[in-house]
C-alpha positions in Angstrom: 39.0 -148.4 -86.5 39.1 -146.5 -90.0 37.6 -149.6 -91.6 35.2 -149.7 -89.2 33.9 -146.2 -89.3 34.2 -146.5 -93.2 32.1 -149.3 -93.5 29.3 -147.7 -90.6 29.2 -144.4 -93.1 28.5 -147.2 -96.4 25.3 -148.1 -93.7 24.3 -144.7 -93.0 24.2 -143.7 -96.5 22.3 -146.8 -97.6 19.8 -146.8 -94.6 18.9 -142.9 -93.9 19.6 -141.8 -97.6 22.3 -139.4 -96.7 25.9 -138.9 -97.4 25.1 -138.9 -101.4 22.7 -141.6 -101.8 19.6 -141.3 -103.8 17.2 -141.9 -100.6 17.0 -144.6 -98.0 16.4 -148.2 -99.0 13.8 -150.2 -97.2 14.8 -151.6 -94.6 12.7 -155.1 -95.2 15.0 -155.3 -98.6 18.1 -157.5 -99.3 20.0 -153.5 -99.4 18.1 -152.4 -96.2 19.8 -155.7 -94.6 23.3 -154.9 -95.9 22.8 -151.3 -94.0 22.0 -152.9 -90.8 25.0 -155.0 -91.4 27.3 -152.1 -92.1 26.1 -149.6 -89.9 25.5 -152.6 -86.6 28.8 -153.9 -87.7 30.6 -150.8 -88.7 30.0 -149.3 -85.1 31.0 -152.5 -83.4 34.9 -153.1 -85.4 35.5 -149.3 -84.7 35.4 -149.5 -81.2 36.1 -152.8 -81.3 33.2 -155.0 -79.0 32.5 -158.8 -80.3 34.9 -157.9 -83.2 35.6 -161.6 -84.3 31.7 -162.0 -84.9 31.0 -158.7 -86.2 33.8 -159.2 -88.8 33.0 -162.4 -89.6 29.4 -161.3 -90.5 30.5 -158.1 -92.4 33.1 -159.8 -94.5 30.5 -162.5 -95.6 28.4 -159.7 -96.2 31.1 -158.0 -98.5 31.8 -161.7 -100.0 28.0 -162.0 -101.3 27.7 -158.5 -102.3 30.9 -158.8 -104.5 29.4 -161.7 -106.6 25.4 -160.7 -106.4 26.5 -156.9 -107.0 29.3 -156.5 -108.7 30.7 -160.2 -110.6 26.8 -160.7 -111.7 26.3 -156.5 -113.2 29.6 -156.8 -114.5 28.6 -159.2 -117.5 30.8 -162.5 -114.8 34.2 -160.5 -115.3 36.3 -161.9 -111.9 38.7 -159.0 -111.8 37.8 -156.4 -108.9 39.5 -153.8 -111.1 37.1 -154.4 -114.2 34.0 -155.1 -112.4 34.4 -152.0 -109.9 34.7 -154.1 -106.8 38.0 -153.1 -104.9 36.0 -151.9 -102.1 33.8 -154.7 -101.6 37.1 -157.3 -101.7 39.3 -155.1 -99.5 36.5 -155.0 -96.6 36.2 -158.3 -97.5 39.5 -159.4 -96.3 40.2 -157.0 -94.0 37.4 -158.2 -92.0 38.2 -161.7 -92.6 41.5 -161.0 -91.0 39.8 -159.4 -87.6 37.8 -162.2 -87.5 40.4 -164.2 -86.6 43.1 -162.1 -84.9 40.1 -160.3 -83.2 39.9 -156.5 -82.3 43.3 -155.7 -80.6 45.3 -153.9 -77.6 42.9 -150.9 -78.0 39.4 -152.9 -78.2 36.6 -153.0 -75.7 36.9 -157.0 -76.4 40.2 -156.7 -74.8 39.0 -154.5 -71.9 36.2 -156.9 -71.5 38.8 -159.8 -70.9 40.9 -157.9 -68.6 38.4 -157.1 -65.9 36.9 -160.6 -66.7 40.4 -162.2 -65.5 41.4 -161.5 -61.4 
């Protein structure tokens, strides 16, 4: 849920220019894309509805913007701690780990599959 609402926050800031950011980012643009993605698939991992795919996306999102953002700025130094990229591998993996076990006891995904089942 924390990740989640971390990661929705990342998509407000980048699409309504709040939250510290300079401005919004257009929304046609490769950044206004990566806000959709955080701030769609923020708000679905916190409460948890179609986790597995929301994850998925978001932690291929966090994957491309690690090598694009911060590998590629950072002169092609790999290490997260040199190239200021913590964030973007820790989301990474986190959601790469929810894509598979999936959104747990307290999801709507597991509410959905319990009034699906007689």
């Amino acid at each position: 849920m924390v990740a989640g609402c971390a990661f929705m926050l990342h998509g407000a800031q980048k699409l309504f220019g709040e939250l510290g950011a300079d401005g919004p980012v257009h929304y046609a643009s490769r950044m206004g894309l990566a806000g959709m993605i955080e701030l769609g698939g923020g708000a679905l991992i916190m409460v948890g509805l179609f986790t597995s795919i929301a994850a998925f996306i978001a932690s291929g999102q966090m994957a491309v913007a690690y090598f694009t953002a911060h590998v590629a700025t950072a002169g092609g130094l790999l290490t997260p701690i040199t190239n200021r990229g913590e964030a973007a591998v820790l989301y990474c993996f986190i959601f790469l780990f929810l894509a598979s076990a999936g959104g747990g006891a307290f999801s709507l995904d597991r509410v959905r599959a319990t009034r699906a089942t007689p």
